[in-house]
C-alpha positions in Angstrom: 8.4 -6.0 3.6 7.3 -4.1 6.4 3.7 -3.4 7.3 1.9 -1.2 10.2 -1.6 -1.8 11.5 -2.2 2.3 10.8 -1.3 4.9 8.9 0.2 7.2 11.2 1.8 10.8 9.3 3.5 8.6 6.5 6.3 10.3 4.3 4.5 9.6 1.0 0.8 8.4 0.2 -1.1 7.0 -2.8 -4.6 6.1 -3.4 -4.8 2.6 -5.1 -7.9 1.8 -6.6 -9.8 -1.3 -4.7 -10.7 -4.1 -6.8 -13.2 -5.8 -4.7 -15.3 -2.5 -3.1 -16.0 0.9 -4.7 -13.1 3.5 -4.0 -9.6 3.8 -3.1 -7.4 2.2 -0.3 -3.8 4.5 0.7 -1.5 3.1 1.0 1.7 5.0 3.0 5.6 4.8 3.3 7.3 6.6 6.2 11.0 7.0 6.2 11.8 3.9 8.2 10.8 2.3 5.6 7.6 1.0 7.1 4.9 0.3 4.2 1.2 0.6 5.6 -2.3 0.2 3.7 -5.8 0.9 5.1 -7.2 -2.5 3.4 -8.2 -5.1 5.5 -4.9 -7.1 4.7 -2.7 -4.3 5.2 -4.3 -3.8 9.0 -3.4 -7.1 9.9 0.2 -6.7 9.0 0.0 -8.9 5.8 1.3 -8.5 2.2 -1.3 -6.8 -0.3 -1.8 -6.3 -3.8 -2.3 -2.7 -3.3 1.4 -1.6 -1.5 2.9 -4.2 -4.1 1.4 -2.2 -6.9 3.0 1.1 -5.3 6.1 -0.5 -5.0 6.5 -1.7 -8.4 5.7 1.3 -9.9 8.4 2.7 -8.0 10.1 0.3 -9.5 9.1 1.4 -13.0 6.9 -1.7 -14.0 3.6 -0.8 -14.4 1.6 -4.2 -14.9 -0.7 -3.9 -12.4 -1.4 -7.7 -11.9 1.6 -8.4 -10.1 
């Protein structure tokens, strides 16, 4: 999976709600196929819980705990 430091115009967004801080992180997919989220793990170019939970409800699983 492919991450950006920045969201820059994505192709699709959704908010993800944050388990460790009040509010919502986006997380964004441009057509490249280049998965972004504005969390701190998602700036450094790292996996995250919250553009794995957009990607397996893409998917059609919706257990959140993955």
């Amino acid at each position: 999976m492919k991450t950006s430091k920045k969201l820059i115009t994505p192709s699709f967004s959704w908010r993800v709600k944050s388990r460790s801080q009040s509010g919502y992180h986006i997380v964004g997919w441009d057509e490249g196929e280049v998965w972004s989220c504005d969390c701190i793990a998602g700036m450094m170019k790292q996996s995250c819980r919250h553009i794995r939970i957009v990607q397996n409800k893409l998917k059609g699983l919706t257990d959140e705990n993955h």
